[in-house]
PATI-58232 format. One line per 4 residues: number of its first residue (from 1); for each residue x, y, z of C-alpha. Coordinates in pm, whole numbers, plus 32768, in hexadecimal, padded with zeros to 4 digits. Example, Ala and Ser with C-alpha at 12.3 -4.5 7.8 and 13.67 -1.06 7.14 Angstrom:
REM PATI-58232
1	84CE/7E3E/830C | 8557/7F96/82CA $
REM end
This chain:
REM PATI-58232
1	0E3D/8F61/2664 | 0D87/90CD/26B3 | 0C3E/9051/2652 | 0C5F/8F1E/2784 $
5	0D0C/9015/2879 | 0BFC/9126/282E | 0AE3/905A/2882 | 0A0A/90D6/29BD $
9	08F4/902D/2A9D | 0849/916A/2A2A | 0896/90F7/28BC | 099E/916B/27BD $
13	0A7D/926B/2814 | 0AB1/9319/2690 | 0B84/940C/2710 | 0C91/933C/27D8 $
17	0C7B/9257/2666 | 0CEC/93D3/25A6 | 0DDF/940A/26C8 | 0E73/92B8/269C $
21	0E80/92B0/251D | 0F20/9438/2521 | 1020/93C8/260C | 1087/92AA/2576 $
25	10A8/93A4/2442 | 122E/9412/2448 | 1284/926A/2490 | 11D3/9236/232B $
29	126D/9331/2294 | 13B5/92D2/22D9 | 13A5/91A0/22E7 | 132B/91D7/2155 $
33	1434/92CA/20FC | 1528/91BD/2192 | 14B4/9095/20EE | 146B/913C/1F5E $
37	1590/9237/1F79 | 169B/9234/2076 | 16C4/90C4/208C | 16D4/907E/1F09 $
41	17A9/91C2/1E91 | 189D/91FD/1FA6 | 18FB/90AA/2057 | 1A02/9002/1F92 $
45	1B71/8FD3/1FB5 | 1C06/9124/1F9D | 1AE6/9217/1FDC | 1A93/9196/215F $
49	1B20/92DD/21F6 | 1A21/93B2/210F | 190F/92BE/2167 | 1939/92C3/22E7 $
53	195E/9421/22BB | 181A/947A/21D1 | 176C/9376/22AC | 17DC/9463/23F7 $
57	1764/95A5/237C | 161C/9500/22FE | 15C0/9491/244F | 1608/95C8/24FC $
61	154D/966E/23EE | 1432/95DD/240E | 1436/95BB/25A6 | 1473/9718/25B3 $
65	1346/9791/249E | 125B/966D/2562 | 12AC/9723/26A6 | 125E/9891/25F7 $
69	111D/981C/2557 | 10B6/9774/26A6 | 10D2/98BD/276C | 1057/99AD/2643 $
73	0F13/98C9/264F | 0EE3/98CF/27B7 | 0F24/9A29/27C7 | 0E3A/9AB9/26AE $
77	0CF9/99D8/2703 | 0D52/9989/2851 | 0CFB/9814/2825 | 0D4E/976E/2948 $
81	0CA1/987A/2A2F | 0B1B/984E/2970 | 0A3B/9774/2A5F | 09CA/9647/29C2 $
85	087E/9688/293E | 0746/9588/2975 | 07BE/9528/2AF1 | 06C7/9563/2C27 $
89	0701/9580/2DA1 | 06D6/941D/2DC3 | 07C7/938D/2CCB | 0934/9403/2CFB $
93	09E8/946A/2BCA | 0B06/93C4/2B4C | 0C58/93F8/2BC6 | 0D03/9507/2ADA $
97	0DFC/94C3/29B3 | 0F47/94C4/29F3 | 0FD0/95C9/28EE | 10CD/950E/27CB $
101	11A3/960B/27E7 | 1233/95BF/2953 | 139D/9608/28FD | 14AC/95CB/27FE $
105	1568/94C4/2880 | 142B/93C4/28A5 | 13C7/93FF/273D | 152E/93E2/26C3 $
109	157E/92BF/278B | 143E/91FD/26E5 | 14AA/9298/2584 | 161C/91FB/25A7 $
113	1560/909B/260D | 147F/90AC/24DA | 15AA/90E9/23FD | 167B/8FD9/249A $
117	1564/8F01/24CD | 152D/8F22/2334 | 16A3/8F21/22DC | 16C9/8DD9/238D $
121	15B6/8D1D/22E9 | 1623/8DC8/218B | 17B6/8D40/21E3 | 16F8/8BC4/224E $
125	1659/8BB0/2126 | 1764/8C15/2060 | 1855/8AFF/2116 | 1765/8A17/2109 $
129	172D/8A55/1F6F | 18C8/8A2A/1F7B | 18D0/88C1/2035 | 17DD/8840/1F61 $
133	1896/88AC/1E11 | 19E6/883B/1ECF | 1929/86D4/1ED1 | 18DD/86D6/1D95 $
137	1A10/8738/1CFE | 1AC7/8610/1E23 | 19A7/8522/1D9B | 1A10/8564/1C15 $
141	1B7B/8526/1C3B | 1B5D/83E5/1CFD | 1A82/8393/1BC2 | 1B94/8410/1ADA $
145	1CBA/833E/1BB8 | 1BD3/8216/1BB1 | 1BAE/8234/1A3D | 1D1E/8262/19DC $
149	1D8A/8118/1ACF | 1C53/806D/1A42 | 1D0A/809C/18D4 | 1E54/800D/194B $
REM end
């Protein structure tokens, strides 16, 4: 998706494709940590509290150290101020990046989405594993009922 939004009548915008791929950064990452750790080890029948829990301070973890990276970057190589270089009078340079940083509760809104998003299709498949081993089970002891009148 950053490499077809980054793409310029002037040709390929690399930078806006780095932007992109570094914001989209902390989403991976949690979206990882949720899916290989939190999701396997801590959702289960009596450990929900410590999951929703370890799942909270994980989000505003990493929101808050994305935010704090952002602004450390910004600040020591003043990124978003450089002028793009390669552009002449005639050709107007691109609009400028919109920082990923913006503010807490944007970033931790989107992290909550990815984690629900990813708990939801974990719990469907899960159900959907369930039905089909209820059917089976259903389907084996009509067989069984059907042998034992068959016998009689």
């Amino acid at each position: 998706m950053p490499v077809f939004l980054s793409y310029t009548p002037t040709g390929m915008n690399w930078n806006g494709v780095t932007h992109e791929w570094i914001r989209f950064l902390p989403f991976i990452l949690i979206f990882l940590l949720h899916n290989f750790f939190l999701y396997p080890q801590y959702f289960g029948k009596e450990r929900q509290l410590k999951y929703f829990a370890i799942t909270l301070f994980l989000l505003l973890a990493i929101c808050t150290l994305w935010i704090w990276v952002g602004r450390m970057m910004i600040q020591s190589t003043g990124m978003m101020h450089m002028p793009p270089p390669g552009f002449s009078a005639d050709v107007p340079p691109p609009q400028p990046l919109k920082p990923w940083f913006v503010n807490l509760s944007e970033i931790f809104m989107i992290s909550v989405l990815v984690v629900g998003f990813n708990a939801t299709i974990k719990l469907s498949i899960k159900g959907q594993a369930e039905e089909q081993k209820n059917k089976e089970l259903e389907k084996e002891k009509l067989q069984t009922e059907l042998a034992f009148f068959a016998t009689r």
